[in-house]
C-alpha positions as CSV (number, residue, x, y, z in Angstrom):
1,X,252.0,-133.3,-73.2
2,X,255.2,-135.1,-71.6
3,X,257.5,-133.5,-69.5
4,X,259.9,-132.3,-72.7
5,X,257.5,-130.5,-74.0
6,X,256.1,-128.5,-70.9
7,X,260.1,-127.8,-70.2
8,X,260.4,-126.4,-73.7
9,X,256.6,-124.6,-73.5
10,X,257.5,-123.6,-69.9
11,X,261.1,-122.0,-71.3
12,X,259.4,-120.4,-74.4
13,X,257.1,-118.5,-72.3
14,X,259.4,-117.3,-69.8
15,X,261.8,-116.0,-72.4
16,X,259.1,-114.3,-74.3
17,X,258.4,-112.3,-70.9
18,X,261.9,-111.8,-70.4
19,X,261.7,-110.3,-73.8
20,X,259.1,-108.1,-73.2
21,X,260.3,-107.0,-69.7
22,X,263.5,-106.2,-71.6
23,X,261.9,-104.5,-74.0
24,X,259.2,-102.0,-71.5
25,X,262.8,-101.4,-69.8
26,X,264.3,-100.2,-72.8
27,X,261.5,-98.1,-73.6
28,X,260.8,-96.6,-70.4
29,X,264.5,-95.5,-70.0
30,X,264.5,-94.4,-73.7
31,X,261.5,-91.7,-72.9
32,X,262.2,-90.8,-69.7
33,X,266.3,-90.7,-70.0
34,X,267.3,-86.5,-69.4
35,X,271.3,-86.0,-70.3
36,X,273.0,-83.1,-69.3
37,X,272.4,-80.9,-71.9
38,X,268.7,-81.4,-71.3
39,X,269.4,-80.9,-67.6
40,X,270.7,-77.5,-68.6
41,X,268.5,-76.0,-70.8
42,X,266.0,-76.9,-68.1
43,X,268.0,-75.3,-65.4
44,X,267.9,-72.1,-68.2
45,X,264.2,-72.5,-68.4
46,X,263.6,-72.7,-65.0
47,X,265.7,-69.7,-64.2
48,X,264.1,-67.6,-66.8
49,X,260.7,-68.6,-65.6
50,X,261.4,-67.6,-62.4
51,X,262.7,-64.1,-63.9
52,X,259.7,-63.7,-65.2
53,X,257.3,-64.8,-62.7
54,X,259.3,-61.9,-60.3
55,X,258.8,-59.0,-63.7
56,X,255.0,-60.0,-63.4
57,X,255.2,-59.6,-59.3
58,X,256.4,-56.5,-60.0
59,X,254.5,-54.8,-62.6
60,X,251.6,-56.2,-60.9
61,X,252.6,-54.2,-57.7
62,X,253.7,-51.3,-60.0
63,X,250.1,-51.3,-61.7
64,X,248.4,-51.6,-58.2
65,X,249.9,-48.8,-57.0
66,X,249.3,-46.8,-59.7
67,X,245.7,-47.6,-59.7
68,X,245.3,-46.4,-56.2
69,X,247.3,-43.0,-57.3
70,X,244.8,-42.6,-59.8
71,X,241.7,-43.8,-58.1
72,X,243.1,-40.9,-55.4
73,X,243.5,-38.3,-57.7
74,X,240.1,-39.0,-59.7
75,X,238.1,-38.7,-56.3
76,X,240.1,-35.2,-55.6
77,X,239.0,-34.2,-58.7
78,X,235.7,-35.0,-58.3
79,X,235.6,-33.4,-54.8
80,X,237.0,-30.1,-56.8
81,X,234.4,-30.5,-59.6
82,X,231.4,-30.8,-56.7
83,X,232.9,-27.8,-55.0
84,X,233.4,-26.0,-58.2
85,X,229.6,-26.4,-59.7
86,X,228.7,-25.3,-55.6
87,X,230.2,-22.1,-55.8
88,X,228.9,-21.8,-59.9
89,X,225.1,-22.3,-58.2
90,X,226.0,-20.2,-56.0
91,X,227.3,-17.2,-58.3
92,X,224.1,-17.8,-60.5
93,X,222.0,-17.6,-57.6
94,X,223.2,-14.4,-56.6
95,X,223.5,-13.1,-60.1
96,X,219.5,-13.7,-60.3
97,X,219.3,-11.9,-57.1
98,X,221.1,-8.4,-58.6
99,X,219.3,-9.3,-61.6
100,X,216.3,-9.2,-59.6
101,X,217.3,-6.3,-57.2
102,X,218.6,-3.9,-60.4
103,X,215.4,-4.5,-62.6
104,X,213.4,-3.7,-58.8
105,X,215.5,-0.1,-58.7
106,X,215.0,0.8,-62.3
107,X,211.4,0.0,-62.2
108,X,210.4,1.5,-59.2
């Protein structure tokens, strides 16, 4: 190989990596290129999703508190139901002793 031909071989490859360079350039700027349209339909998009990351803050807080309402208001009513089948033993207890006593009276 003389010294024409390694110039030429030499110039060959470096313009086919030019080429290729080029050519990654191009396609790197193609994908990754955002106008300003794009820009603004993701400045809508960001908006809206932070819209709705604040509705789900909020109805998560707004479901929390209601569970705690209702957690309160189920353990009142259980409290009134214990008190309530307290005082029904009770009645039927002392029904059973009338009962008891008035049966006592007419039989003796």
């Amino acid at each position: 190989m003389n010294r024409t031909e390694f110039i030429i071989a030499t110039a060959i490859i470096l313009f086919v990596a030019f080429a290729l360079g080029w050519f990654a350039h191009w396609l790197v700027n193609r994908f990754a290129r955002v106008n300003q349209s794009e820009m603004g339909e993701l400045d809508k998009m960001a908006q809206a999703l932070h819209e709705a990351e604040e509705q789900r803050d909020q109805a998560i807080e707004y479901f929390q508190a209601r569970e705690g309402e209702m957690t309160n208001q189920l353990h009142q009513t259980e409290a009134e139901l214990r008190a309530a089948m307290g005082g029904l033993r009770d009645a039927r207890q002392e029904a059973e002793e009338l009962r008891a006593y008035i049966e006592r009276v007419h039989q003796g």
